[in-house]
C-alpha positions in Angstrom: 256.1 164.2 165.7 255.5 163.8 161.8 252.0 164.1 160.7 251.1 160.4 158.8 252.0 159.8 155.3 254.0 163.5 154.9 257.7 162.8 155.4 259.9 164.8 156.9 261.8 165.2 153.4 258.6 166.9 152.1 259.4 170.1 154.1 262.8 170.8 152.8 263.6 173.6 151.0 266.4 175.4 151.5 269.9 174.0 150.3 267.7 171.8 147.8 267.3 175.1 145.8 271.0 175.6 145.7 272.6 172.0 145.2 269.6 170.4 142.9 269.9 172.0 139.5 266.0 171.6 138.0 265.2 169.3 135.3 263.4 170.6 132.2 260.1 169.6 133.2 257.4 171.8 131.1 255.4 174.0 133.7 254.2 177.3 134.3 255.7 180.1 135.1 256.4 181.3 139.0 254.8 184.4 139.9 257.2 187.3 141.3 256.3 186.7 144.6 256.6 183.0 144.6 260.1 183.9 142.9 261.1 186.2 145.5 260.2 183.7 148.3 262.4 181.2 146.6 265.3 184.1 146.7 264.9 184.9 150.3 264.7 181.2 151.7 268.0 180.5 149.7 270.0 183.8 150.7 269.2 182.8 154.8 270.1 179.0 153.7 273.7 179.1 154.7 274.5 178.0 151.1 274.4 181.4 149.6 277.8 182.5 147.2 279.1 186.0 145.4 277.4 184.4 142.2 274.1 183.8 143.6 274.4 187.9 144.9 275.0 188.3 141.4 272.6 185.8 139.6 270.0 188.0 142.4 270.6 191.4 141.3 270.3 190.2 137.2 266.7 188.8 138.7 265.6 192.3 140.3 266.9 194.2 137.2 264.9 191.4 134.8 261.7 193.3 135.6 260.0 196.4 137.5 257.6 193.7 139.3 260.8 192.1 140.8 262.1 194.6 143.0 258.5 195.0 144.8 258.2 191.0 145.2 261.4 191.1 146.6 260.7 193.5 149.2 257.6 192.1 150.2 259.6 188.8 150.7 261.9 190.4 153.2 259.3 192.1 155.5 257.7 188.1 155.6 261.0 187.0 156.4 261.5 189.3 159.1 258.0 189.2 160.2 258.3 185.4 160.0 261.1 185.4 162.3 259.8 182.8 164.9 259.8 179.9 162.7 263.8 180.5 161.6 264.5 177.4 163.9 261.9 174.8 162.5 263.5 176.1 159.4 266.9 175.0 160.6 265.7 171.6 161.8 264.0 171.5 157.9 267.7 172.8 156.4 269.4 169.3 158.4 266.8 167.0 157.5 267.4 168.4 153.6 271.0 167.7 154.3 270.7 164.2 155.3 268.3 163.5 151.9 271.6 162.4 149.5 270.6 159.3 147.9 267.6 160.2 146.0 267.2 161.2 142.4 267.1 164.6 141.0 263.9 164.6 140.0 262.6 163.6 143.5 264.7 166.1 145.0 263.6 168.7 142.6 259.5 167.5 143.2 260.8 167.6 147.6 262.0 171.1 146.9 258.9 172.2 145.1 256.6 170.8 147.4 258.8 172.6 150.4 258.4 175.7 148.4 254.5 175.3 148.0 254.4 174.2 152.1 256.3 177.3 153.0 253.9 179.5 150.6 251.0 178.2 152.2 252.3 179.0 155.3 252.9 182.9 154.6 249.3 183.0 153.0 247.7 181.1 156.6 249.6 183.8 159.1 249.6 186.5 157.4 246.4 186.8 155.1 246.2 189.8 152.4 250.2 190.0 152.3 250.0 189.0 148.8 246.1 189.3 147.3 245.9 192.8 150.0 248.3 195.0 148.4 247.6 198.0 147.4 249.3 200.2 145.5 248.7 204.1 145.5 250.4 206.4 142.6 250.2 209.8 141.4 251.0 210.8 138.0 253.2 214.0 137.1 252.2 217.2 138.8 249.6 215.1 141.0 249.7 215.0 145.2 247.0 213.3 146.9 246.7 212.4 150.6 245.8 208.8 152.1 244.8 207.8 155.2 245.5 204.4 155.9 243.5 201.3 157.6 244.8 201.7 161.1 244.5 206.0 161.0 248.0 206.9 159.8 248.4 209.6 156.9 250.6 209.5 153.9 251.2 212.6 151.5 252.3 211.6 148.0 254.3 214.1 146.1 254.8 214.0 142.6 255.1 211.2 140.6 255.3 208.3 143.6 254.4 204.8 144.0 253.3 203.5 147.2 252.3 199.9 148.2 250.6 199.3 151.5 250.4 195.8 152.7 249.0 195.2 156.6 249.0 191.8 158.1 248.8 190.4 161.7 252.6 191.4 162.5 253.5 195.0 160.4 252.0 197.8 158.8 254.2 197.6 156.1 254.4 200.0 153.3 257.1 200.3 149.9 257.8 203.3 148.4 258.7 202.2 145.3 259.6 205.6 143.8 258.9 209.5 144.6 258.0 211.2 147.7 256.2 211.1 150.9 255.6 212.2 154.0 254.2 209.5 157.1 252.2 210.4 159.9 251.8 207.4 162.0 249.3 206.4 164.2 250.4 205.4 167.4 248.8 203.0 170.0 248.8 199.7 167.2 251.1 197.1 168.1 252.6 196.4 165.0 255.6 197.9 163.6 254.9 200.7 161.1 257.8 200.0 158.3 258.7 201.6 155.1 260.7 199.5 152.8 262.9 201.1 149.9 265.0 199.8 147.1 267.6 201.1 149.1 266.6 200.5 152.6 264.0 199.9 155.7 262.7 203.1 157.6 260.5 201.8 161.4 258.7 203.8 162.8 259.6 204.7 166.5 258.2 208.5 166.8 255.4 210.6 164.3 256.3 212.2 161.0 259.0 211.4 158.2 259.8 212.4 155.1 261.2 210.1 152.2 262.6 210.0 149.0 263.2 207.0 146.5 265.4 207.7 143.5 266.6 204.7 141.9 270.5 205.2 143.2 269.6 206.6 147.0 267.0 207.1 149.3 266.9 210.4 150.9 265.3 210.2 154.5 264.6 212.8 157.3 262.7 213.0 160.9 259.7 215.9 161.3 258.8 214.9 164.9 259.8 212.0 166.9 261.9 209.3 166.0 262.7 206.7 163.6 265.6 203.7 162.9 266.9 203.4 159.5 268.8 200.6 157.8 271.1 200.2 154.6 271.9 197.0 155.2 274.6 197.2 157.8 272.4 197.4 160.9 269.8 200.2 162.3 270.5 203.3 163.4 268.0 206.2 165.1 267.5 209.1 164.0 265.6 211.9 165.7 263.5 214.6 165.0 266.0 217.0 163.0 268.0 214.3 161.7 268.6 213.3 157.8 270.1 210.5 156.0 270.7 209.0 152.8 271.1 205.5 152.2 272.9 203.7 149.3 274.6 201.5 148.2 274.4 199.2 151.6 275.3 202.5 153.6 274.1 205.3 155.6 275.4 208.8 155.1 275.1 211.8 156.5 272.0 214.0 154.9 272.4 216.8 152.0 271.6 219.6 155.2 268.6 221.1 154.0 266.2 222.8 156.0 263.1 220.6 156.7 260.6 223.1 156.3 262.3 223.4 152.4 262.0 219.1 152.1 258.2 219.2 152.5 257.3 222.9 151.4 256.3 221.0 148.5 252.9 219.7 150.5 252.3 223.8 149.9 252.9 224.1 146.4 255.8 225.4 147.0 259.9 224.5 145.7 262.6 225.9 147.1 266.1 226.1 145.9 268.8 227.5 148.0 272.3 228.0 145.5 271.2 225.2 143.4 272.6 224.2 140.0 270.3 225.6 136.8 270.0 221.8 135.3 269.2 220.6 139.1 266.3 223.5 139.8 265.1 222.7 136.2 264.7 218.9 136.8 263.4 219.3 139.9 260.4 221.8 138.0 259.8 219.0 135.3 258.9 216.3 138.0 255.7 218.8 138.4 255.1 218.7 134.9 254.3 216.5 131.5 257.4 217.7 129.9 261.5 217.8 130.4 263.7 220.6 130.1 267.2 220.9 128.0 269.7 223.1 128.9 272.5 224.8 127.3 275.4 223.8 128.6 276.8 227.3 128.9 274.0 227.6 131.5 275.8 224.7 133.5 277.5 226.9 136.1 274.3 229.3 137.1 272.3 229.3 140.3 269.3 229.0 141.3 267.8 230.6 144.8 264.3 231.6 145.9 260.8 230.2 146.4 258.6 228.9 143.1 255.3 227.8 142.8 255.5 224.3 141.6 252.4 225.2 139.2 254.0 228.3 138.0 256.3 227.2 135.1 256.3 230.8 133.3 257.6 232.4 137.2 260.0 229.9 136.5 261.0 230.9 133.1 260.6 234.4 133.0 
């Protein structure tokens, strides 16, 4: 049943977006998120092409806001999941909307877009306003503990956002280094969104890594599922991967105890490459490092305080 004077055209929104170029009606600019909303309705929309994939990725290269919008759309989506097939319904009755101008359409599409918007903000509160974001600068670690008991370790140079609402306890590393200690006995899924890919929660302790190319992940204790893109996969306490590029692959094979001896003040390098060590050093400190190429082919092996830049040098 329709609710009086709001026709069913009002809700539409999907294909709209796609088939409806706008007119160029002054008006103010779209926040990220509302942006990022508009990108994720369309991509489920069944009208979605190579160039929109493309016309995408220029969006989340336009700006460093984009990525983290973009995120934060996909864990709604997914959180959202129960109202795909009123959505569908919405998608049929957009369908069936042919004769009317583009303006209208446009204004219906808007209007769809504000209606759908409104919805996010009603069942999940704080998803947008609620964010947080933690950070440390170079050379900085600081521990949180989070609204529902869980404990996160920030390395180095990391950004963290946490954003809990009714359905996940959902955080985005957007960059740098962490280690999760979830609380268990909270019904919602604890989730760890990545430019590169999802880590859930299924066990107690992780480590993760977000460099712009890759995300580096492995299991302390318990279990968690990881995603690229292609589909989840478990991993169990032990267990490392690295996702990029859409895939999962198998982990570099360091020992664990050598991922987070950094919580300790502590680096470890095990037959690494001089430039590698030395980059690795600088991400503990306000400065970068050139080296001669001639020093290209040394090694690096032993245990360094990450303070300690002279034991380094000397």
């Amino acid at each position: 049943m329709e609710a009086e004077g709001c026709p069913r055209e009002s809700l539409a929104l999907r294909c709209l977006l796609m088939t409806v170029p706008p007119e160029p009606i002054p008006m103010p600019p779209p926040s990220a998120d509302k942006e990022a909303l508009t990108w994720i309705t369309r991509r489920h929309s069944g009208c979605w092409s190579p160039a929109d994939e493309a016309n995408l990725a220029a969006w989340l290269d336009a700006a460093p806001d984009h990525a983290a919008a973009w995120l934060r759309a996909q864990a709604l989506w997914d959180d959202l999941a129960g109202l795909r097939p009123l959505a569908a319904g919405e998608l049929r009755a957009a369908r069936a909307v042919q004769a009317r101008s583009s303006l209208h359409r446009f204004g219906l599409a808007l209007a769809g877009l504000g209606a759908l918007t409104l919805v996010l903000a009603v069942l999940l509160p704080g998803s947008f306003d609620g964010v947080r974001l933690h950070q440390t600068a170079r050379g900085e670690q600081r521990s949180l503990v989070l609204a529902d008991g869980s404990t996160v370790r920030l390395n180095t140079a990391t950004r963290l956002e946490t954003d809990f609402g009714p359905a996940c306890r959902c955080l985005r590393l957007l960059s740098g280094e962490a280690v999760f200690h979830v609380a268990h006995g909270d019904p919602r899924a604890f989730r760890v969104e990545t430019p590169s890919g999802r880590i859930r929660d299924i066990g107690t302790e992780f480590w993760v890594r977000s460099e712009p190319a890759h995300t580096a992940v492995a299991v302390l204790e318990g279990e968690i599922e990881v995603d690229a893109g292609a589909g989840p996969v478990r991993l169990r306490a032990g267990g490392s991967r690295t996702l990029s590029g859409g895939r999962l692959q198998e982990g570099a094979g360091a020992d664990l105890a050598d991922l987070v001896a950094w919580r300790d003040g502590v680096l470890v390098f095990r037959d690494t490459p001089l430039p590698e060590a030395f980059r690795e050093f600088a991400r503990y400190h306000d400065m970068d490092f050139e080296i001669d190429a001639r020093l290209g082919a040394y090694r690096l092996s032993g245990r360094f305080p990450s303070a300690d830049l002279d034991g380094l040098l000397g």
